[in-house]
C-alpha positions in Angstrom: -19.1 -7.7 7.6 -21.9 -6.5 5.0 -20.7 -6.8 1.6 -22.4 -4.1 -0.4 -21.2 -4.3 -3.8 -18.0 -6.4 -5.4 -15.8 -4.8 -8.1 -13.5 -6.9 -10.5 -12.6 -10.0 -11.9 -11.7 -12.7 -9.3 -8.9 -14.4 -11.6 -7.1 -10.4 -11.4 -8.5 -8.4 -8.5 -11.9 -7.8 -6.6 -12.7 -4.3 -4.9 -15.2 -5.6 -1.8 -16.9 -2.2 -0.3 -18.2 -3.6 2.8 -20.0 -2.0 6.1 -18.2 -3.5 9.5 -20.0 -4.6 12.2 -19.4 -1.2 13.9 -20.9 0.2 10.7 -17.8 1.6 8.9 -18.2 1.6 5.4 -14.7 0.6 4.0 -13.0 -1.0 0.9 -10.6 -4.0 0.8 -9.3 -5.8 -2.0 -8.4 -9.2 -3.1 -5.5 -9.7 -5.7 -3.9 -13.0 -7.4 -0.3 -10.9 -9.0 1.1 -14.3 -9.9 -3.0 -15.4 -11.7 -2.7 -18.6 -9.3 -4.0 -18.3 -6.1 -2.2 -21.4 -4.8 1.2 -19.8 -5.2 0.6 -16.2 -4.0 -3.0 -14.8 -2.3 -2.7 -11.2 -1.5 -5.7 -9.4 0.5 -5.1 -5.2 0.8 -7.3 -4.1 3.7 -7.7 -0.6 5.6 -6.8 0.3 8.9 -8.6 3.4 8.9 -12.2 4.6 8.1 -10.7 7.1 6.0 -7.5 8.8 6.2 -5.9 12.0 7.7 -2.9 12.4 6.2 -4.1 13.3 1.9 -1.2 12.3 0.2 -1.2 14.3 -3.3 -1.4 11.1 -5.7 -4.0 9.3 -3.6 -7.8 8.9 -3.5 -8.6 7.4 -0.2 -7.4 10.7 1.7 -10.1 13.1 1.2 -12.3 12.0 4.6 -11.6 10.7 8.2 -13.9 9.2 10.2 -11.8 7.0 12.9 -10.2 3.9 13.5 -11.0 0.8 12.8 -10.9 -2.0 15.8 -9.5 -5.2 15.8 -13.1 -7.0 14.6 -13.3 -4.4 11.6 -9.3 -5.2 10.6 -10.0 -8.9 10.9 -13.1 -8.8 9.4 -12.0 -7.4 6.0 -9.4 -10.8 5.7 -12.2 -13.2 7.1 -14.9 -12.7 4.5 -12.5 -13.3 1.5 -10.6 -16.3 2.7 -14.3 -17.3 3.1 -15.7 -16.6 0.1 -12.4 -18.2 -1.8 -11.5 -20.8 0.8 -14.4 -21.8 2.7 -11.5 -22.2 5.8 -7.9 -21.3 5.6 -6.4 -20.0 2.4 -4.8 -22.8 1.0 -2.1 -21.2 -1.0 1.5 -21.0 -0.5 2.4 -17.3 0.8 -0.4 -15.7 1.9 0.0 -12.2 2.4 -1.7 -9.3 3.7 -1.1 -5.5 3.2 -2.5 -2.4 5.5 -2.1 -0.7 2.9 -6.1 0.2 1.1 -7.0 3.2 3.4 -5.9 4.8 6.1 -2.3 5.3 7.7 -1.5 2.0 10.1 0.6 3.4 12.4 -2.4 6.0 13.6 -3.9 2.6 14.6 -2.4 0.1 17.2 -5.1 -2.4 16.4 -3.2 -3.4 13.6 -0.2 -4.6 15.9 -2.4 -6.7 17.2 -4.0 -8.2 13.8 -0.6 -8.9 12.9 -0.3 -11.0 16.0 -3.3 -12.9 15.6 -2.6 -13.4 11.4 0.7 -14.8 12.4 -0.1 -17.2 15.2 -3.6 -18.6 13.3 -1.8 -18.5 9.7 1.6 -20.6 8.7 1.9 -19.8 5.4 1.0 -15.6 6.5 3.5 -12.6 4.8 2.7 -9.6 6.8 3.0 -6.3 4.8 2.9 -2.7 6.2 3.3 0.5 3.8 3.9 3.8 5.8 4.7 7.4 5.6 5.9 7.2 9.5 4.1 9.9 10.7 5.2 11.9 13.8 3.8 11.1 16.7 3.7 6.9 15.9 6.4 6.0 18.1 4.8 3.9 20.3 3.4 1.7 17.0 6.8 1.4 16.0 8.4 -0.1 18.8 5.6 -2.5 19.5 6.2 -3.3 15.4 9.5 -3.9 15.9 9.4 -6.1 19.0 6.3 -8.1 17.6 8.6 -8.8 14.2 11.4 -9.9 15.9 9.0 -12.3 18.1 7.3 -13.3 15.1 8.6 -12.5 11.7 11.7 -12.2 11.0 12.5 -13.1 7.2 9.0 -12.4 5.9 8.1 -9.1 6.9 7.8 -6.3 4.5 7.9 -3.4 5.7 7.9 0.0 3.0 8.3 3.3 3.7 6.6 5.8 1.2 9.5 8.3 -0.2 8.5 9.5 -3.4 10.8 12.4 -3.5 14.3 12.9 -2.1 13.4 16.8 -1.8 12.7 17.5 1.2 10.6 20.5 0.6 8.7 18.7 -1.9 8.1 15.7 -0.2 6.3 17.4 2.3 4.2 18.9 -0.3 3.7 15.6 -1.9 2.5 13.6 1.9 1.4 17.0 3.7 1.6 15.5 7.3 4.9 16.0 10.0 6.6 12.9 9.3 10.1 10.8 9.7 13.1 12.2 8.0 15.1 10.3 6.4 18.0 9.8 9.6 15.1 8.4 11.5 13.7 6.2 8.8 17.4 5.3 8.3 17.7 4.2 12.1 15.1 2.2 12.4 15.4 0.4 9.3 18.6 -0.6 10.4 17.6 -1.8 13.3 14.2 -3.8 11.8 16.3 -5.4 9.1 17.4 -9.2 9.9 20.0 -11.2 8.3 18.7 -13.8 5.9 14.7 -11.6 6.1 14.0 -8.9 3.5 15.3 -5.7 3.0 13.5 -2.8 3.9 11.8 -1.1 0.8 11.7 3.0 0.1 9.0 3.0 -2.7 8.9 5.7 -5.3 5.7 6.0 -7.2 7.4 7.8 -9.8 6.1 11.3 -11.0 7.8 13.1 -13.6 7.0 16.3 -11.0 9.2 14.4 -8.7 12.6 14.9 -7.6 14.9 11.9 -7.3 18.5 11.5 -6.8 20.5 8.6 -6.3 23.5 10.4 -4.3 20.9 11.3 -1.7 19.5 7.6 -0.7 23.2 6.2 -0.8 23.9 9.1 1.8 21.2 7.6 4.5 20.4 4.4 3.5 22.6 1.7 3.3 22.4 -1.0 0.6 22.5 -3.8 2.8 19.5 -2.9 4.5 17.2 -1.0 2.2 16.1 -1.9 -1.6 14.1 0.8 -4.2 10.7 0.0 -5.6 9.5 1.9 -8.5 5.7 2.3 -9.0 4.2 4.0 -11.8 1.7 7.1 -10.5 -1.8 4.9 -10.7 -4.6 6.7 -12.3 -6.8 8.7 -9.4 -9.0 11.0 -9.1 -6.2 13.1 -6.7 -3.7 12.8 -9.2 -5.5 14.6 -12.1 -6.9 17.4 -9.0 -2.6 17.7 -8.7 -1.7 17.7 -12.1 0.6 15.2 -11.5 2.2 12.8 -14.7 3.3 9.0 -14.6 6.8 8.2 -15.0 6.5 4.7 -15.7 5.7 3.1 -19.2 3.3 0.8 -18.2 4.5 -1.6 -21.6 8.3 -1.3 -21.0 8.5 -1.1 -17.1 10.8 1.5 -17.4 10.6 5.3 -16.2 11.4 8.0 -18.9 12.3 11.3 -17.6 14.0 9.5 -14.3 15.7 6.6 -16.3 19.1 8.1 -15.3 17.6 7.9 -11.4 17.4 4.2 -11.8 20.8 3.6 -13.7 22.7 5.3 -11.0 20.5 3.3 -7.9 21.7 0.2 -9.9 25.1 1.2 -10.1 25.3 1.9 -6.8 24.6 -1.6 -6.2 21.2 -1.1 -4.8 18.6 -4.2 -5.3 15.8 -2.4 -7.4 12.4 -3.3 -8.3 10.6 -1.5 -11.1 6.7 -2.7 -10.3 4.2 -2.9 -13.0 1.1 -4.8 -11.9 -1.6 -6.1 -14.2 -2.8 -2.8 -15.9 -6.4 -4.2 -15.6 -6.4 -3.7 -11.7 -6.1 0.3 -13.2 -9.9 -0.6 -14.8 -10.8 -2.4 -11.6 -9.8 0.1 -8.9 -7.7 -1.9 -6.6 -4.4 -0.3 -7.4 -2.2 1.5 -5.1 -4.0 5.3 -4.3 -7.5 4.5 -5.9 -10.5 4.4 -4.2 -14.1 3.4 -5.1 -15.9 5.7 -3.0 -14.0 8.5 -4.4 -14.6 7.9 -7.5 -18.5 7.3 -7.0 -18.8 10.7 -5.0 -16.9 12.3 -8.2 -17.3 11.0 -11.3 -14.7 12.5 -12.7 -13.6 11.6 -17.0 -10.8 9.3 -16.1 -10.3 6.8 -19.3 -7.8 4.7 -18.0 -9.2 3.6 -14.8 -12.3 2.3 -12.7 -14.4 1.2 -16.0 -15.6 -1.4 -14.2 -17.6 1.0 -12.3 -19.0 3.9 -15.1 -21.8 1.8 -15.5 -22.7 1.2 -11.8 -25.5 2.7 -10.2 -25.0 1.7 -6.3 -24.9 4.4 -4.5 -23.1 5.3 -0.6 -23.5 7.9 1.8 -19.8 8.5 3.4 
């Protein structure tokens, strides 16, 4: 892995835009949520050079170039625990999340880094955020068997919903996807008793349409939890007119309060997750994207300021 440039503050969160040995250029991030990286070390890496599928609210969807190999996944992880570590992360969960660019079920390389994480790591938390594309069945099923080989209570697995319309979900992640029986099934059937829940994230517009009726209808409370996300600033969500939900001081949505007071009284677990709002400034939130930005420039005043002044320029 080339490092060509490194975004951030290492005590919040570090953008790393590197080019892989295969020469991919791709970004990963490094993130301390807890500000000790003894307790919790969380690396975000991609699985894709690119992505295919353009969800509306995120910036790392406007290219594809191909999959990234094993090397290239494991790569992205090496350099950090490196740079930090100089060996193994010494920290007490250690957890890593295809989740930067790219869709990881359009790539079964990732199965395998999962493998390799969890047989050369202890103290490793896999995490996997998906739209569950059409077509990914075959990553699923070797997902599932390789969790219950290797991961039973510390896997997180998260399934983007966003909106319990249908019609506008598919406007929202504009690819064939799960519906929600399916995502229903095999949540049931990836859930074990004494792991984690499965998680059905919202990153709450106030475009969006969400009601509560409708997730107690397919997914049962005993198997799934709600995650609440504000709508990060990106480039894509200003291009979609799209507006955050979430007060980023209070934690709480406005116009979907009532969306989250009926999920709790359904009894459903519910996390409402407000990060550091400097990782906004950094670019290592959920949906941004460096490169995006750099090949833009659009006025954005709440995000990527670590980067208006930077002059490093890449060719995608």
């Amino acid at each position: 892995m080339e490092v060509l440039s490194e975004i951030g503050d290492p005590n919040v969160a570090v953008v790393y835009v590197g080019k892989t040995s295969k020469g991919n250029i791709v970004e990963f991030v490094e993130s301390v949520p807890t500000s000790n990286p003894a307790e919790k070390w969380v690396l975000i890496v991609s699985s894709l050079n690119g992505c295919p599928v353009g969800c509306k609210m995120c910036d790392a969807g406007f290219f594809y170039k191909g999959k990234l190999d094993l090397d290239e996944l494991l790569e992205q992880i090496d350099y950090p625990i490196e740079k930090r570590w100089g060996g193994k992360p010494k920290t007490r969960r250690f957890k890593v999340q295809f989740a930067r660019m790219g869709e990881p079920s359009f790539n079964m390389a990732v199965i395998e880094a999962l493998r390799y994480l969890g047989e050369h790591y202890e103290n490793f938390y896999p995490s996997i955020s998906t739209v569950a594309p059409i077509g990914t069945d075959k990553f699923f099923d070797a997902l599932l068997e390789l969790k219950k080989e290797l991961f039973r209570n510390n896997f997180q697995l998260q399934f983007s919903i966003h909106s319990t319309n249908p019609e506008q979900r598919d406007k929202i992640i504009p690819v064939r996807k799960w519906e929600f029986e399916k995502i229903a099934e095999y949540g049931k059937a990836f859930y074990d008793e004494g792991g984690k829940k499965i998680t059905l994230n919202f990153a709450l517009a106030r475009e969006n349409e969400v009601d509560a009726e409708i997730i107690a209808e397919y997914f049962p409370k005993e198997y799934f939890l709600i995650k609440i996300t504000p709508l990060n600033p990106t480039v894509s969500v200003i291009k979609n007119s799209l507006t955050n939900d979430v007060d980023l001081e209070t934690g709480l949505p406005i116009k979907h309060k009532e969306f989250v007071e009926n999920i709790r009284k359904l009894g459903y677990d519910i996390i409402i997750s407000v990060g550091d709002t400097r990782e906004n400034l950094i670019g290592s939130n959920c949906g941004q994207y460096i490169l995006r930005f750099l090949k833009e420039r659009p006025e954005l005043k709440e995000a990527y300021t670590f980067l208006k002044t930077s002059s490093f320029n890449i060719i995608l």
